[in-house]
C-alpha positions as CSV (number, residue, x, y, z in Angstrom):
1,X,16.6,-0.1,21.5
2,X,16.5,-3.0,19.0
3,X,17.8,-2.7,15.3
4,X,14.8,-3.8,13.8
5,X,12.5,-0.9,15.2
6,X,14.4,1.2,12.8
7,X,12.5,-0.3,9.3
8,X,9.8,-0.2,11.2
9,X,9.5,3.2,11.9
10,X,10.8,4.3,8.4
11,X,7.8,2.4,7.3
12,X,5.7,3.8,9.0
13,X,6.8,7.1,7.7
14,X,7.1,5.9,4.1
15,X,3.6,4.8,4.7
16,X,2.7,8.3,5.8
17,X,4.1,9.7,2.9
18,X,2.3,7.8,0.5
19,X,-0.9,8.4,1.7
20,X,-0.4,12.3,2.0
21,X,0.4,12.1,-2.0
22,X,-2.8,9.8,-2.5
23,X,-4.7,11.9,-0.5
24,X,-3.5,15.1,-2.4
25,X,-4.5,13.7,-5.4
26,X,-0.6,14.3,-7.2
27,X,-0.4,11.2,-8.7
28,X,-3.1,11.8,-11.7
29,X,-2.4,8.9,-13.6
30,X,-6.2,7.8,-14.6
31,X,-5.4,4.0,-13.8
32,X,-4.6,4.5,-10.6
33,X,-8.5,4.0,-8.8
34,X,-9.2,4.4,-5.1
35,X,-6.5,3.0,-2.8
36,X,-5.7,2.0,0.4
37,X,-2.1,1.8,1.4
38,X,-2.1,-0.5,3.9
39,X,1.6,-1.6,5.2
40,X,5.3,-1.0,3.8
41,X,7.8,-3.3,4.6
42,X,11.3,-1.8,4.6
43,X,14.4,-4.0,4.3
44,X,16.6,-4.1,7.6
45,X,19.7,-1.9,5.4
46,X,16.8,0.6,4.4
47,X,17.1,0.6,0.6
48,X,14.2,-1.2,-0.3
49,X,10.5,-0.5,0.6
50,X,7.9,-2.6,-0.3
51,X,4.7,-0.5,-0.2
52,X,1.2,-2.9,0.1
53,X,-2.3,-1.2,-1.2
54,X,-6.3,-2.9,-1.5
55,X,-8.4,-1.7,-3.1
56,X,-12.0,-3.3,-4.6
57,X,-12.8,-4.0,-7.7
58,X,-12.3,-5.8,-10.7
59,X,-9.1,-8.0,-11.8
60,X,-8.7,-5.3,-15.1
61,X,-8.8,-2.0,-12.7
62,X,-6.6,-4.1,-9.9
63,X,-4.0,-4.9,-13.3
64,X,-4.4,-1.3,-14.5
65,X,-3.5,0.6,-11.0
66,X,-0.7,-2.1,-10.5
67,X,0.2,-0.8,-13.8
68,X,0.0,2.9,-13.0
69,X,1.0,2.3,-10.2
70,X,4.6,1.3,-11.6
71,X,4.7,4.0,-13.8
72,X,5.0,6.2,-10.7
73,X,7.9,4.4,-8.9
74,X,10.1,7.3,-9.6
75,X,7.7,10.2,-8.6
76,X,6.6,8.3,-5.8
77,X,10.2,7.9,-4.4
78,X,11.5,11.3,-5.3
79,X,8.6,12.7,-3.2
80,X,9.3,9.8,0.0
81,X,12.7,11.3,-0.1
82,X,12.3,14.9,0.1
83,X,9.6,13.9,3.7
84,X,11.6,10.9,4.8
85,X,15.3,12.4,5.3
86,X,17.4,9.4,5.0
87,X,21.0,8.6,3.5
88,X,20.0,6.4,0.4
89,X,16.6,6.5,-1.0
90,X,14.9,3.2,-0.8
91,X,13.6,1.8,-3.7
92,X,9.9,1.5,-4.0
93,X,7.5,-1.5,-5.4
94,X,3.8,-1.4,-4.6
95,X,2.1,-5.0,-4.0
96,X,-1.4,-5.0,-4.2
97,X,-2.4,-6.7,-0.6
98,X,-5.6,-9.2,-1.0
99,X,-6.3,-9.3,3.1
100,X,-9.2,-6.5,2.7
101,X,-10.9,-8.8,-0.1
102,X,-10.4,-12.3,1.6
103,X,-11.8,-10.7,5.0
104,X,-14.5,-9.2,3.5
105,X,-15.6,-12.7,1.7
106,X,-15.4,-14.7,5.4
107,X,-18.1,-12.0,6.8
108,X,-20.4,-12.3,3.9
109,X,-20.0,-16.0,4.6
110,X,-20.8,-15.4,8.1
111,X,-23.6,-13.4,7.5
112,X,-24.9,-16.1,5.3
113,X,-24.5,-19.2,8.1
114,X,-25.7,-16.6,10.4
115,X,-29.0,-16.6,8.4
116,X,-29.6,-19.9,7.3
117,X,-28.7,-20.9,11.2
118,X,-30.8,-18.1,12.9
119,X,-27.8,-16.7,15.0
């Protein structure tokens, strides 16, 4: 076995996590809209995960969930840690991931070549 399977696998578990507490609805913070967390990236010495969300909508309710988002570093890790067991409990920092957005603008340009080309 490889060492870099490890991160990936705490990932995946981290990722896990954070979805269960989304999907539980215990972070209430009102600026936090409807998310998708779609990767975490964990550094190879396991103390830093980088935890990547979409979501649609505007740039003020991306800003505000970013925002609330950061005010729940600390809940959000103290709850990773107690379902991920691990020695040191990795930092967190959400990025908001723009692939969901920039897909979904190249098949609405699609669909429009599509119909002006009668695909």
């Amino acid at each position: 076995m490889t060492t870099h399977s490890r991160p990936e696998r705490v990932g995946q578990e981290i990722q896990a996590a954070v979805a269960d507490l989304l999907a539980r609805g215990s972070l209430r913070d009102p600026r936090i809209g409807y998310i998708t967390i779609t990767g975490v990236k964990v550094s190879p010495d396991l103390r830093v995960a980088r935890v990547y969300y979409s979501m649609l909508g505007t740039e003020k309710e991306r800003s505000d969930t970013q925002e609330g988002l950061d005010a729940a570093k600390g809940f959000v890790r103290r709850e990773v840690t107690s379902v991920v067991k691990l020695r040191v409990s990795p930092e967190i920092f959400f990025s908001f991931d723009a692939s969901i957005g920039e897909g979904d603008k190249i098949d609405r340009l699609l669909r429009e070549v599509r119909g002006k080309e009668g695909w």
